[in-house]
N, C-alpha and C positions, 0 to 999 in steps of 0.2 A: 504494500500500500504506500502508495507517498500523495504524502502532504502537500500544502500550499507553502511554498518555499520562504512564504513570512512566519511561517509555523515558529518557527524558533524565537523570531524578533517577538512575535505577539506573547509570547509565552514569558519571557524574559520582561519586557513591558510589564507585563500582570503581576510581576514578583516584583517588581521595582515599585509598583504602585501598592502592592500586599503589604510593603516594608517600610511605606513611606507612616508618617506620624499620624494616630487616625485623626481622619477628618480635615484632613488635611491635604492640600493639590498642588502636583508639580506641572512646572509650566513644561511643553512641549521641547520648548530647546535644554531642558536641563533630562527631561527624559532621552533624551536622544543623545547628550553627554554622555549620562552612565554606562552605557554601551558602543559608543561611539557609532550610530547609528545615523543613517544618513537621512535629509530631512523627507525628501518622497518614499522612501521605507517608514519611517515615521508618521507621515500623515495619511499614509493608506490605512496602516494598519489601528492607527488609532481610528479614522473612520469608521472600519470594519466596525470595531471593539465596541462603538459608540451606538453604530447603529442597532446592535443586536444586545444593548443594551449591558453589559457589564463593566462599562466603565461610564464615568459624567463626564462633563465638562467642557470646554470651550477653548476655542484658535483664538490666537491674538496673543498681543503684548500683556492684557491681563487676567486673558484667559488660563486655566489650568485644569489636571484630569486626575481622578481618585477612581477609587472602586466603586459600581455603581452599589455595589452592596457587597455585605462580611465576605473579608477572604473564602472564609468554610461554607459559604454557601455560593462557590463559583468553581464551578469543576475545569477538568482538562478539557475536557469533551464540550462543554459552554463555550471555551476558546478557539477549537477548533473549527467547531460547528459557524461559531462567528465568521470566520478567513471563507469557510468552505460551503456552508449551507450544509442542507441535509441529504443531496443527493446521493443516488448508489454508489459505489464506487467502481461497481462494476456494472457494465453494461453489455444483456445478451440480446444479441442483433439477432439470437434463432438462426442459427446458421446451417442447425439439424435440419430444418424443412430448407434444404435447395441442394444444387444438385442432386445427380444422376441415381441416385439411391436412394432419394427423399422417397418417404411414405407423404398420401395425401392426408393421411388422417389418424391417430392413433395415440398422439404425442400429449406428455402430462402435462398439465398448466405451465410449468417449470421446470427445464433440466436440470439433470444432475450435478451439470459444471455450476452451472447458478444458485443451484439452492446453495452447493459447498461453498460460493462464496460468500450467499447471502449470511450463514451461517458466519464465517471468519470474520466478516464487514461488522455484524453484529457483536460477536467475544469483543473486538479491537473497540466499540463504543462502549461496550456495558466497562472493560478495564479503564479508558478515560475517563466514564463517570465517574468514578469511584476514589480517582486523586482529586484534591482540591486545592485551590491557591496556599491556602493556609498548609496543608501536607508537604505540598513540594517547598514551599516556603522553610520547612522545618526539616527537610531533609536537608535543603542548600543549604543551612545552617550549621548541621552538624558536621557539613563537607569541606564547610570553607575555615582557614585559618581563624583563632581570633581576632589577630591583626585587622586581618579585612574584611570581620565581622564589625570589628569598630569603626572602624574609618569609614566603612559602607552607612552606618548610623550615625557617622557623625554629618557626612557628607551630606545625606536624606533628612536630618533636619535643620541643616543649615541652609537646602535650597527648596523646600515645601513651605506655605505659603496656607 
């Protein structure tokens, strides 16, 4: 399966905005700092983010973006769904019915290549549901240096707002 290639950037995004001080909003060129994140990467993906509603906030010089709601109640799968929408990710074009061997009539609702993938498509959403901003928030934490556990808080609120 692959992603929308902002997958990453949006994801990172959501952790920068999970870690920022509640209630509080970072302006778009300071989000785009912390990762060194380029500004049309940045304003696609916060569009996305905004318009499928998991993050707030506003463009501009005194605009800024928070979570639209609690870390713990925005999943991986809320993120990606965002970038990506909900479509299949697989698509059967029924390739069974043509050609020289096709039967006219006989064939299940759904082959078997499709169901197998509807099935995988599905496992790979229900395991995104199931992390949450707040989770991976608390994994990156335990992964990252102290060092750059503080300096990343010291950083997020000296530029949130």
């Amino acid at each position: 399966m692959r992603l929308n290639s902002s997958a990453e950037a949006a994801l990172h995004i959501m952790l920068v905005l999970a870690a920022a001080p509640e209630k509080r909003e970072l302006a778009a060129s300071d989000i785009a700092a912390f990762h060194d994140l380029s500004a049309n990467t940045l304003a696609k993906v916060l569009k996305q983010l905004r318009a499928a509603g998991v993050i707030a906030g506003s463009p501009g010089r005194t605009g800024g973006y928070a979570l639209a709601k609690r870390a713990d109640n925005i999943t991986v799968l809320d993120v990606v769904k965002a970038l990506d929408g909900v479509e299949p990710i697989f698509y059967c074009r029924e390739i069974r019915r043509s050609g020289p061997c096709a039967a006219k009539s006989g064939y299940s609702s759904r082959c078997a290549i499709a169901r197998t993938m509807d099935k995988a498509t599905n496992a790979w959403r229900e395991a995104l549901s199931k992390v949450t901003m707040a989770d991976l928030l608390d994994q990156v934490g335990d992964e990252t240096p102290m060092s750059t556990r503080t300096k990343s808080a010291n950083w997020l609120d000296t530029h949130s707002r």
